[in-house]
C-alpha positions as CSV (number, residue, x, y, z in Angstrom):
1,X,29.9,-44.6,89.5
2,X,27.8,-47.9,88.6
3,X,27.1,-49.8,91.4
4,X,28.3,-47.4,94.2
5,X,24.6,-47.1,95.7
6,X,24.7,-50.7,96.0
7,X,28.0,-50.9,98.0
8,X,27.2,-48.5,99.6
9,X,24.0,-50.5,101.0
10,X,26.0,-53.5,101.3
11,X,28.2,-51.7,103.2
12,X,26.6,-50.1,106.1
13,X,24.4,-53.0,106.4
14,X,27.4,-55.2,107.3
15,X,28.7,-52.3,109.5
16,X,25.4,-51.5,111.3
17,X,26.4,-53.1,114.6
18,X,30.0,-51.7,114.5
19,X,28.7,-48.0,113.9
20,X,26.2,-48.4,116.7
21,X,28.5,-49.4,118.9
22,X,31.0,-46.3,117.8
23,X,28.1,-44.5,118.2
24,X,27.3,-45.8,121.6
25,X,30.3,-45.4,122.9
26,X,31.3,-41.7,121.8
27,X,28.3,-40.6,123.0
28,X,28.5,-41.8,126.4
29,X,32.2,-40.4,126.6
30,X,30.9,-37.3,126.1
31,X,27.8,-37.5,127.6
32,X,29.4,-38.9,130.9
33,X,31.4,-35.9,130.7
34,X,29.0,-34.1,131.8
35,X,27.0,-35.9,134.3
36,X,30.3,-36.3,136.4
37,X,31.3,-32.9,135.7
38,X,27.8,-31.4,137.3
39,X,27.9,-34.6,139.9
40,X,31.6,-33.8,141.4
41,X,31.2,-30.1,141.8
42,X,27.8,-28.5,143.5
43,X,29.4,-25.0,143.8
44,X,30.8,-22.8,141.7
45,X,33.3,-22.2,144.4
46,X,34.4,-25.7,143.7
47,X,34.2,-25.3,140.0
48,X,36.6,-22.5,140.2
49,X,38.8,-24.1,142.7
50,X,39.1,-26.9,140.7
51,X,39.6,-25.5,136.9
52,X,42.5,-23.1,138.9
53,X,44.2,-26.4,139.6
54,X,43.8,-28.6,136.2
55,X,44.7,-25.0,134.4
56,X,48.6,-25.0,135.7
57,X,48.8,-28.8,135.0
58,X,50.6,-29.3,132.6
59,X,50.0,-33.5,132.2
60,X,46.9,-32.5,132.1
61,X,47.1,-30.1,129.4
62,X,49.4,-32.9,127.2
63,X,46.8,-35.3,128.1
64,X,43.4,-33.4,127.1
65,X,43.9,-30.2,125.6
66,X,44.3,-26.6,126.3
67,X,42.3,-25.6,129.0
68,X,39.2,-23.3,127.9
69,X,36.5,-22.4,130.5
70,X,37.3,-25.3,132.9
71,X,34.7,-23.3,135.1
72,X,31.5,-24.2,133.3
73,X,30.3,-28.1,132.3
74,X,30.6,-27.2,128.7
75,X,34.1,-26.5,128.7
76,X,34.8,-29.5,131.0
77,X,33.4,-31.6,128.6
78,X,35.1,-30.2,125.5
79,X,38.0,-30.4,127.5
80,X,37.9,-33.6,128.7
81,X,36.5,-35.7,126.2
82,X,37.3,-33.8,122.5
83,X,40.5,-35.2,122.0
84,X,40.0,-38.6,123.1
85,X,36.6,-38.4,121.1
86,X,38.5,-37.5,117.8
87,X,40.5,-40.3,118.2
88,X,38.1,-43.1,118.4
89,X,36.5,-41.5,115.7
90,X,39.6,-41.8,114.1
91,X,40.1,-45.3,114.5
92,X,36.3,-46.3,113.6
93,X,36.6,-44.6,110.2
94,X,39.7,-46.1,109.5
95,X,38.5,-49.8,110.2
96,X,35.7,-49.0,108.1
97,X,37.9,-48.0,105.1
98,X,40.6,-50.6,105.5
99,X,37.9,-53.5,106.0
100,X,36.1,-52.4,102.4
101,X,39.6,-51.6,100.6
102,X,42.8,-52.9,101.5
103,X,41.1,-56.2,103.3
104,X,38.8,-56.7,100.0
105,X,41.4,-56.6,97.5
106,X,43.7,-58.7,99.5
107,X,41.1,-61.5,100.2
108,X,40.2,-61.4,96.1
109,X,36.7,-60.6,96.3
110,X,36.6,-57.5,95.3
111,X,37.8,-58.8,91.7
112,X,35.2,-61.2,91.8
113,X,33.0,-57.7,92.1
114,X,34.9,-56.2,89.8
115,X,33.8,-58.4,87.1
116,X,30.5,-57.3,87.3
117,X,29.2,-54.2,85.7
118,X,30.7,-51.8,88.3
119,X,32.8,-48.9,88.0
120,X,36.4,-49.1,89.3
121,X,36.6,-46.5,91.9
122,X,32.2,-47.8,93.3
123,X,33.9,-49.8,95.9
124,X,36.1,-47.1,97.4
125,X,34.1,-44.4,97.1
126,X,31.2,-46.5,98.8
127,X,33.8,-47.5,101.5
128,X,34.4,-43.7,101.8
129,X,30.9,-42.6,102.0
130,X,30.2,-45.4,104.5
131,X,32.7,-43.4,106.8
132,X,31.3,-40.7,106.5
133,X,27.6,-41.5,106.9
134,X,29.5,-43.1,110.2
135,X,30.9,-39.5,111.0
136,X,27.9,-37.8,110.3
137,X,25.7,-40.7,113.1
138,X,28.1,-40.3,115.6
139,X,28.5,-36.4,115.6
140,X,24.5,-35.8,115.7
141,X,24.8,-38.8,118.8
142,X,27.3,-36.2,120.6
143,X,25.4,-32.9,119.7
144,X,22.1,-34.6,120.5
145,X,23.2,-36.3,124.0
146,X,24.6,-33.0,125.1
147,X,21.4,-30.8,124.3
148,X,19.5,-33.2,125.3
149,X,21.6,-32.9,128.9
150,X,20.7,-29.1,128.4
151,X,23.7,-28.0,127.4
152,X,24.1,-24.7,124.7
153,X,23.0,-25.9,121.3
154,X,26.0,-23.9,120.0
155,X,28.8,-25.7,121.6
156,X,26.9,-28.7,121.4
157,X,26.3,-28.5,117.5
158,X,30.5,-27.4,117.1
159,X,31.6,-30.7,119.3
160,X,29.4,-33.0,116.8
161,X,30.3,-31.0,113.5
162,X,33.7,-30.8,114.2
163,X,33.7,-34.6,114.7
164,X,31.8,-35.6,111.6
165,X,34.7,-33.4,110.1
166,X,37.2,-34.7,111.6
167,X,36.2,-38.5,110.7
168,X,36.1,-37.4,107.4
169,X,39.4,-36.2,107.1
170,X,40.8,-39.3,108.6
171,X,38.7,-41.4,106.3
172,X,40.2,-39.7,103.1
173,X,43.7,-39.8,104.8
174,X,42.8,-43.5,105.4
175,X,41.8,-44.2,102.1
176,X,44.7,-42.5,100.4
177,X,46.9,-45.5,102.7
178,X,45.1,-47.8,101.3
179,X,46.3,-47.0,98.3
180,X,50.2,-46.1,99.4
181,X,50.1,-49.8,101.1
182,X,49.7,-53.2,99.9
183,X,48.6,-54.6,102.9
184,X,45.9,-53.9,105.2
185,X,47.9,-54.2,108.4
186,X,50.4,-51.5,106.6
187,X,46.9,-49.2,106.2
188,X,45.8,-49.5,109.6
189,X,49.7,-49.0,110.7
190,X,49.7,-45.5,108.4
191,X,46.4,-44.1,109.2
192,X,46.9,-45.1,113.0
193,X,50.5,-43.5,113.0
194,X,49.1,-40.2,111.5
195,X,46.3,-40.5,114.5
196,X,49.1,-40.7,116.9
197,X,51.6,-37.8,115.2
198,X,48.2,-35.6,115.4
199,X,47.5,-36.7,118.9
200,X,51.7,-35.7,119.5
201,X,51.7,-32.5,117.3
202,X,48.2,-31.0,119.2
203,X,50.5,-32.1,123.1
204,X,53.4,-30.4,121.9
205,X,52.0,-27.4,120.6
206,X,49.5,-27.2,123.7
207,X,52.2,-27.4,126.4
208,X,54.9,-25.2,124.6
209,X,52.5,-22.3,123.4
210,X,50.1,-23.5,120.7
211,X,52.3,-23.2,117.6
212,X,52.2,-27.0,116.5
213,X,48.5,-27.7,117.3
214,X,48.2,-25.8,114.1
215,X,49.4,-28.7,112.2
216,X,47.1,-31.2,113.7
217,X,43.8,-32.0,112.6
218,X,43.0,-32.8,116.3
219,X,44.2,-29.1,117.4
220,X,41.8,-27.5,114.5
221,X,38.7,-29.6,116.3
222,X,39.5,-28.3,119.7
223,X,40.3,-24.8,118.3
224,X,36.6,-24.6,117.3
225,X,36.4,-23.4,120.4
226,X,33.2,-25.5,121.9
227,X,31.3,-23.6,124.9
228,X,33.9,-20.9,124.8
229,X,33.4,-18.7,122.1
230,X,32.6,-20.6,119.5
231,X,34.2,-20.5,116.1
232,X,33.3,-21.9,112.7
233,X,36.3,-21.2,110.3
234,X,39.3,-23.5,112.0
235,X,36.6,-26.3,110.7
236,X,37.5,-25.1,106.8
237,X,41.1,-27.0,107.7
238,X,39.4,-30.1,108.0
239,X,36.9,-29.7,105.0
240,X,40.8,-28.8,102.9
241,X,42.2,-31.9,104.5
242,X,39.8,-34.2,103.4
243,X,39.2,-32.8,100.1
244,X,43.2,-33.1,99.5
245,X,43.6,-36.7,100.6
246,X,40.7,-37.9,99.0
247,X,42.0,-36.2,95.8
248,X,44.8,-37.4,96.0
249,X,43.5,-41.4,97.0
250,X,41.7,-41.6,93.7
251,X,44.9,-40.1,92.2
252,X,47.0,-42.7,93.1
253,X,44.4,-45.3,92.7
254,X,44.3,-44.8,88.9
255,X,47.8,-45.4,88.4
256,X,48.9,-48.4,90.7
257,X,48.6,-52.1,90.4
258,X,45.8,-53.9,91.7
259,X,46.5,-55.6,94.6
260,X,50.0,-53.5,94.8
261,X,50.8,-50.3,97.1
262,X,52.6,-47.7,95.8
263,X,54.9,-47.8,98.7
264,X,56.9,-51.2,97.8
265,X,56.6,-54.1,100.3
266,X,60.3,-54.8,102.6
267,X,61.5,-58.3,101.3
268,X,61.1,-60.2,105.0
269,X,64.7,-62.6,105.6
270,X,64.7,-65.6,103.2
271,X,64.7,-67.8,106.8
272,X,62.2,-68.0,109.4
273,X,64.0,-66.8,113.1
274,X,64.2,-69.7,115.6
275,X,61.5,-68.0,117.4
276,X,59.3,-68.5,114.7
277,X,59.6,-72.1,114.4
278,X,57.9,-72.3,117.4
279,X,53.8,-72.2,118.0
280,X,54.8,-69.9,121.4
281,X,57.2,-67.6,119.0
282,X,54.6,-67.4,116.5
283,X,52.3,-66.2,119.0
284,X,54.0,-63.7,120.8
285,X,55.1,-62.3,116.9
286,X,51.4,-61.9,116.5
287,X,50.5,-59.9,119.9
288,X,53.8,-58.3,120.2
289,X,52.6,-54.8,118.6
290,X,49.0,-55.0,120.4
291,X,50.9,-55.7,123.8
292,X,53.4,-52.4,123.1
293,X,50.7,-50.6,122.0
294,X,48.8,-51.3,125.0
295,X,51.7,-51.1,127.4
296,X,52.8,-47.5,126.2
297,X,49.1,-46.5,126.3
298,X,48.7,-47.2,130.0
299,X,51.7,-46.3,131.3
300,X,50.9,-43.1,129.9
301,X,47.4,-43.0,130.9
302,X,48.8,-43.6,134.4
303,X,50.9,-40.8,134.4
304,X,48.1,-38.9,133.8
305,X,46.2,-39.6,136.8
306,X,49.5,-39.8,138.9
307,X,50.2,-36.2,137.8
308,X,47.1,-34.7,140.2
309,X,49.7,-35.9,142.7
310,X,47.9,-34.8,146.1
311,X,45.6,-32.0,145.0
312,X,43.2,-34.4,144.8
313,X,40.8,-32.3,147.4
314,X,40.8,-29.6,144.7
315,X,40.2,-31.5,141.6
316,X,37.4,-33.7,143.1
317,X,35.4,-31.6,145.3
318,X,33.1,-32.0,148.3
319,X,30.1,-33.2,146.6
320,X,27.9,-36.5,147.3
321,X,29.2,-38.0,143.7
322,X,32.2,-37.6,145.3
323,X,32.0,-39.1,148.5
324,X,29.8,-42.0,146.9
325,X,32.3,-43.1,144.1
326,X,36.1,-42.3,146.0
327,X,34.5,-42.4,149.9
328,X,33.6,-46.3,149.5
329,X,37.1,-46.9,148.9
330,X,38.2,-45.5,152.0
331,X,38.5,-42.5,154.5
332,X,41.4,-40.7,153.3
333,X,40.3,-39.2,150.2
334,X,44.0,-39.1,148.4
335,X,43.9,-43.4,149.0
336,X,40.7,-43.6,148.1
337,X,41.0,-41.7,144.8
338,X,43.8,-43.5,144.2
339,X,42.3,-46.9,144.5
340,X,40.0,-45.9,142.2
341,X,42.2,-45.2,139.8
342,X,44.2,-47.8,140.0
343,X,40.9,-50.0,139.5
344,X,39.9,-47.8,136.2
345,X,43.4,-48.1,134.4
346,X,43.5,-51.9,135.3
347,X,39.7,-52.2,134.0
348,X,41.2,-50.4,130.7
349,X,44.2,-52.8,130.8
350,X,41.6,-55.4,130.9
351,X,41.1,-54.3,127.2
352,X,44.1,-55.9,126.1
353,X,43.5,-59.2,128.0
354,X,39.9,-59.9,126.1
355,X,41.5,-58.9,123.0
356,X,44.1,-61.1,123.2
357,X,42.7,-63.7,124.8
358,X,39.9,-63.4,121.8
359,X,42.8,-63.9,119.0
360,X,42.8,-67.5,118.6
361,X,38.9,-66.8,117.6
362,X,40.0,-64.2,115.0
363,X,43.1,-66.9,114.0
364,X,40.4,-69.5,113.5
365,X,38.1,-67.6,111.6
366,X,40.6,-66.1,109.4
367,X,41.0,-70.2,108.3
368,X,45.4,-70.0,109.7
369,X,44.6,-72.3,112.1
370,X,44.0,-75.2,110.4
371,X,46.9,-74.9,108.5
372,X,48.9,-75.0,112.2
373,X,46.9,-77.9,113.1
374,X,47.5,-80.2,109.7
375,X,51.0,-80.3,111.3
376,X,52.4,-82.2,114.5
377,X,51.2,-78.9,116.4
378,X,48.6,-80.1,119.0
379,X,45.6,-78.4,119.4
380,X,45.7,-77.8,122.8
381,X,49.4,-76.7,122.6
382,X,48.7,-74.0,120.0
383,X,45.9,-72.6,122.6
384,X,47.8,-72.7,125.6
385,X,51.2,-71.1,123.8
386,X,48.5,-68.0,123.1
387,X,47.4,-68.4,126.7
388,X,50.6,-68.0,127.9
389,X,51.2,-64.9,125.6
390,X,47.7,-63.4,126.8
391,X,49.2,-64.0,130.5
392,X,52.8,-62.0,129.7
393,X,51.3,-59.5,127.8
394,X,48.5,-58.8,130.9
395,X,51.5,-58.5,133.1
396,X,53.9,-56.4,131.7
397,X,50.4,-54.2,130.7
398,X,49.4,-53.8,134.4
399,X,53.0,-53.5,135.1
400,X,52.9,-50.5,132.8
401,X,49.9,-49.3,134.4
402,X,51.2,-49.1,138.0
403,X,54.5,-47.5,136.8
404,X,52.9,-44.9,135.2
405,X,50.8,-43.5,137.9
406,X,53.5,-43.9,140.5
407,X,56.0,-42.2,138.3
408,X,53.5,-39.0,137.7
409,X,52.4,-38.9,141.5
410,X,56.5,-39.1,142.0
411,X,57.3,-36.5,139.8
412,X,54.5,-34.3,141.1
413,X,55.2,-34.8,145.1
414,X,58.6,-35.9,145.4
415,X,57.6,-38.9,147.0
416,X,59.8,-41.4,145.5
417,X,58.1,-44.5,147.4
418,X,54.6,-44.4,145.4
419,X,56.0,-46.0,142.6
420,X,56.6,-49.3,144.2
421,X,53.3,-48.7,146.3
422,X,51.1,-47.9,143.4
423,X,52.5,-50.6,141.6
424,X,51.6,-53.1,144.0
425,X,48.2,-51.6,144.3
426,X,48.1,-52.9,140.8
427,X,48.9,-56.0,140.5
428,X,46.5,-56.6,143.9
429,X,43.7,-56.5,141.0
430,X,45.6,-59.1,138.7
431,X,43.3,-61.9,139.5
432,X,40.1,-60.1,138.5
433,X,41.5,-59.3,134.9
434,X,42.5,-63.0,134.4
435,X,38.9,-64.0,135.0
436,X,37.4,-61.5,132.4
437,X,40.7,-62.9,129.9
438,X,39.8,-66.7,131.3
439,X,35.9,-65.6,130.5
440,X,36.8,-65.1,126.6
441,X,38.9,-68.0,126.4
442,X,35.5,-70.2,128.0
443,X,33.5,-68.9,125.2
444,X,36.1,-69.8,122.7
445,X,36.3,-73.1,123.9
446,X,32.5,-73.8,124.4
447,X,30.3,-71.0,122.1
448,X,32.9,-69.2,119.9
449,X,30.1,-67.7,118.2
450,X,29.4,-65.9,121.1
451,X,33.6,-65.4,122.4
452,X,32.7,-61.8,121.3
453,X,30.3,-61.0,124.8
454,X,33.7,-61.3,126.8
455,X,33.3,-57.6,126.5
456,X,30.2,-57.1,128.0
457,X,31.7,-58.4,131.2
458,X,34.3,-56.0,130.8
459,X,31.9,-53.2,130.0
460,X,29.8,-54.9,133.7
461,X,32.4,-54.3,135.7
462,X,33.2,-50.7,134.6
463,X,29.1,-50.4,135.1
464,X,29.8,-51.0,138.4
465,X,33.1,-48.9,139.2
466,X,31.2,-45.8,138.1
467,X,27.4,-46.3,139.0
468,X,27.4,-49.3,141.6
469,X,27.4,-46.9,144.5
470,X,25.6,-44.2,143.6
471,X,22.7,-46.0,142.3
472,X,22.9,-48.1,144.8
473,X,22.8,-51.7,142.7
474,X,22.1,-54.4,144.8
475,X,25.2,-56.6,146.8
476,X,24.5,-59.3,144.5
477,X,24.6,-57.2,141.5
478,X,27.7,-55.8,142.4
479,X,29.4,-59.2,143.7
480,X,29.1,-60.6,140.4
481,X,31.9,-58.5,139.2
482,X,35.1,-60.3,140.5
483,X,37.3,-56.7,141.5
484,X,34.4,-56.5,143.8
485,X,36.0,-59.0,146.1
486,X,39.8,-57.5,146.0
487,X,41.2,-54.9,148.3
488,X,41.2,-52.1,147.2
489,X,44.5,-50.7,147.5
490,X,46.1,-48.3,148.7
491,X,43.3,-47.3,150.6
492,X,42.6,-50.8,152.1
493,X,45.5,-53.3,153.1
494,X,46.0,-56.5,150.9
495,X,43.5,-59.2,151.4
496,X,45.4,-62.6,150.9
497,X,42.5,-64.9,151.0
498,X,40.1,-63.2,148.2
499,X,43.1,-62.8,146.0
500,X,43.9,-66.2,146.2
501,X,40.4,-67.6,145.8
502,X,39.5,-65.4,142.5
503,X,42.9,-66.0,141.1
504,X,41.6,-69.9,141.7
505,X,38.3,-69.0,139.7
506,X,40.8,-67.4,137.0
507,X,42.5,-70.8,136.4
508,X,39.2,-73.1,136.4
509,X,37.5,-71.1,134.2
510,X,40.9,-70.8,131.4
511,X,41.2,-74.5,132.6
512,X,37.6,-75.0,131.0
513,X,37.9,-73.2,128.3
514,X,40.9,-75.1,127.2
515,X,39.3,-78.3,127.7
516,X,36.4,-77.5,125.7
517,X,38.5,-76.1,122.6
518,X,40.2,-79.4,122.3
519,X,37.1,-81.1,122.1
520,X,35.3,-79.1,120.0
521,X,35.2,-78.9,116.3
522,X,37.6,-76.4,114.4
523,X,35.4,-74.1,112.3
């Protein structure tokens, strides 16, 4: 194992930032849990009330999990947040692995390290201990953040153990597709899809009886049984899990081809389709799986919050968190939670419009770009074609959005009409997401060092949702997020004139940011 402590080093120091911001953001999901939990319900009257009606939901069981002493803020939280918490563990440990396998060996630098006095396997098994080290931070984050709340060490100390486990797992089943693919887009496509059949398997078995959350290393986590009797031996299926895969990754490691998969690449045609001979048809080939992924991921999100349907007096409950975050929407509490949910899935769908707004960033660091350019393809061209897929994909992503919570409030009342009025609440928020998208494309043109802190507007503005009322921020404060100026529908009627005036702002700022990449330098 020459060399292994020393990639190992390497490693986490290149990954400090991403793991802290894994770390951050695991940790408040939990966390936040909690504090909203304890915020919406002052009674246990109301706790009872309300676990009574997310117990017979059965969205919500396919959503978060079987539901396990929905009375008390421990099982709210384990409830709430354990699945969702597995699976960005899930996807943080499989970056990590793909970025210092598959991605090395692809770009050639790892046999330049090779050639050095290094054992074979010190890269992967560095990459492997790097995820776990990663597992192990953000576990102690959750167990620490919830004591530290003054929740029961126990059920605090199973949540963060049985997600260190859990990351662990994935990172062995992650490392073992490194070795089954040949590319790391075909790694991140296996690990992701065994994230998802997990996610599936743990619904299924949840909703129908529990049979097939036994299969699924996301029903073992939540079968530890977290601040409701806590138990210690479903976590022996992870420890088996991991211990196979990673077995069997350095199996299959010793007997492949370097920079070959085990599973053999699919010949692609021997022509390029007419799509493709375009910079547009290029672009949209690129986004086209982020922009499903997305638009399946919403829709179904929005399901979820449409399935309360009307019980919303019961779920949310009289308190002053309550009336602060759902009240400023609007008096009729149904609206006004509604409103608000419409503005959280379309702040998530916001997600997708940084991203892809960010891509011709990642195009031109990944040096494809100037290989576009050295043809007749225009600069400018090239960036608006992706601007135009940023702008499809945000629509058919909102679009998503508002279908799904108007299909699950239809399918829960009856009332056919919400899915055209939900969907229009929607889109009434359109213009604020194309300012955080025209935002990334600014800093692309201007600072693309920087085209990363689009997010931080993005992560403003959901600052604001949550904690603008109830800390009271200051009207400026909250004016600088651009929703703050849209209706907020259903509970308020469409405002025309804002719409149109931060939809304006939209298209000066993108106009900018165009201008200034076809001035700029490429780099």
């Amino acid at each position: 194992m020459t060399g292994t402590a020393t990639f190992l080093r390497t490693f986490l120091r290149r990954d400090r930032w991403m793991i802290f911001w894994f770390l951050v953001g695991t940790t408040v999901l939990y966390w936040s849990q909690a504090v909203s939990v304890d915020g919406l319900y002052t009674t246990q009257a109301e706790f009872d009330k309300a676990a009574a009606t997310m117990r017979d939901n059965t969205a919500f069981i396919a959503m978060a999990g079987p539901p396990r002493a929905l009375n008390t803020t421990g099982g709210q939280v384990t409830w709430q947040a354990a699945a969702f918490g597995a699976i960005v563990v899930g996807l943080m440990v499989m970056f990590l692995i793909g970025r210092h396998t598959r991605a090395e060996e692809e770009s050639g630098r790892e046999e330049l390290l090779r050639a050095a006095v290094v054992a074979r396997t010190a890269p992967m098994t560095a990459a492997l201990l790097t995820a776990m080290i990663a597992s192990a931070i953000v576990g102690a984050g959750v167990t620490g953040s919830l004591i530290a709340y003054g929740l029961p060490a126990a059920g605090s100390i199973s949540l963060g153990v049985g997600l260190f486990l859990f990351g662990c797992a994935l990172a062995a089943v992650a490392l073992l597709a490194a070795q089954l693919t040949s590319s790391t887009r075909a790694t991140y496509g296996l690990t992701g899809a065994v994230i998802g059949v997990a996610y599936g398997l743990r619904a299924i078995g949840d909703v129908s009886g529990g049979g097939l959350s036994w299969v699924s290393p996301i029903g073992w986590y939540q079968s530890m049984h977290a601040f409701s009797g806590e138990r210690w031996w479903p976590a022996v299926f992870l420890v088996v899990m991991a211990g196979l895969s990673g077995v069997a990754a350095y199996a299959v490691f010793d007997r492949r081809d370097y920079g070959a998969g085990v599973l053999a690449t699919r010949p692609g045609p021997d022509r390029a389709s007419a799509s493709l001979r375009t910079s547009l048809g290029l672009a949209w080939r690129l986004q086209r799986p982020s922009i499903v992924g997305w638009t399946l991921g919403v829709f179904l999100g929005g399901i979820g919050y449409g399935s309360i349907g009307d019980d919303v007096n019961s779920v949310m409950g009289d308190s002053q968190y309550s009336h602060d975050i759902f009240g400023a929407a609007g008096p009729n509490l149904v609206d006004s939670f509604y409103a608000v949910a419409v503005l959280m899935l379309v702040l998530i769908a916001s997600g997708f419009t940084v991203s892809s707004a960010l891509r011709p960033r990642a195009e031109e660091d990944a040096g494809r770009v100037e290989s576009l350019l050295a043809t007749a393809l225009p600069r400018r061209r090239w960036f608006l074609d992706h601007l135009a897929v940023t702008l499809t994909g945000t629509l058919l992503v909102m679009l998503a959005a508002g279908l799904g919570i108007g299909v699950g409030y239809a399918l829960v009342t009856g009332d056919g009409g919400a899915v055209g009025r939900l969907t229009g609440a929607t889109f009434a928020q359109l213009p604020g997401v194309l300012v955080l998208g025209g935002l990334a494309r600014l800093l692309t043109g201007f600072v693309p060092r920087w085209a990363i802190a689009a997010w931080l507007a993005v992560a403003f503005c959901v600052v604001v949702l949550l904690f603008g009322e109830v800390l009271r921020f200051p009207q400026w404060v909250v004016d600088v997020s651009p929703f703050s100026h849209l209706a907020s529908v259903p509970a308020d009627t469409m405002a025309w004139g804002p719409f149109v005036a931060v939809a304006a702002l939209a298209v000066a700022i993108s106009t900018a940011g165009v201008i200034g990449f076809g001035r700029r330098d490429i780099r």
